[in-house]
N, C-alpha and C positions, 0 to 999 in steps of 0.2 A: 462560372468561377468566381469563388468572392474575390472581393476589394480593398484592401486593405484602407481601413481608414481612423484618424485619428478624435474624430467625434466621440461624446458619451454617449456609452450603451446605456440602458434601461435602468441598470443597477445601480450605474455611477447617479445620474439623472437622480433615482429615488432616494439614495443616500445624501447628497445635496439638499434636496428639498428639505427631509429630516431634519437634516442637521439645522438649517434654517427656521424652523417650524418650531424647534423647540428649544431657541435662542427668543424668540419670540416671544414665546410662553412663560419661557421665567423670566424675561424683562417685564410684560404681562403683570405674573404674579409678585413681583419685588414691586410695582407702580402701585397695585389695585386692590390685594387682597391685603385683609388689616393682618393676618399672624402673618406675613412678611414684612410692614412694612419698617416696624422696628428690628427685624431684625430677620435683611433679605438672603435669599441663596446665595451661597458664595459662588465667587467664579471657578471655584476646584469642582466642587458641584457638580455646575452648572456644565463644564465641560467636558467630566464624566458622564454627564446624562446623553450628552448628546452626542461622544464618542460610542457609548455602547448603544443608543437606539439608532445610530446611523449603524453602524456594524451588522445590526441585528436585522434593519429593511435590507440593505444590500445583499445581505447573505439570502432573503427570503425570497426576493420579486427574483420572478424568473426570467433566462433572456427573453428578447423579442423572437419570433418565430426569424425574422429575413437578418438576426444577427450571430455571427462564429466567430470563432479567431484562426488565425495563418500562423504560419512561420513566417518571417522575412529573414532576409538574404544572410543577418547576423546569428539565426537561430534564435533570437525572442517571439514569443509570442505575442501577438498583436491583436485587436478588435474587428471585425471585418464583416461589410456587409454583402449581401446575397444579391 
């Protein structure tokens, strides 16, 4: 029977990463590279780039094989492992 648990699944997990990954990169590119450095990515940008590439991993990584979701006792659906 799964178990209802409040840990990140695989997808949250790789969305995070993302979104981290390419916060990085454009601090990165606004420090290092010369066409940014007069005139670096904005943070409108910056945190569209990284709303839609996090959206775009989490939609793609598939769950883990031992991860489902449940019902609990309110009728939400929950994360749950095997």
């Amino acid at each position: 029977m799964p178990i209802s648990t409040s840990a990140p699944v695989r997808k949250v997990w790789a969305g995070g990463v993302t979104g981290a990954f390419v916060t990085l990169i454009v601090g990165i590119l606004n420090a290092y590279v010369p066409l940014f450095v007069h005139k670096p990515i904005s943070g409108e940008i910056s945190g569209a780039a990284t709303t839609v590439l996090t959206f775009i991993v989490a939609y793609l990584v598939p769950p883990a094989p031992a991860e489902t979701t449940v019902m609990d006792q309110t009728g939400a659906v929950r994360s749950a492992k095997q």
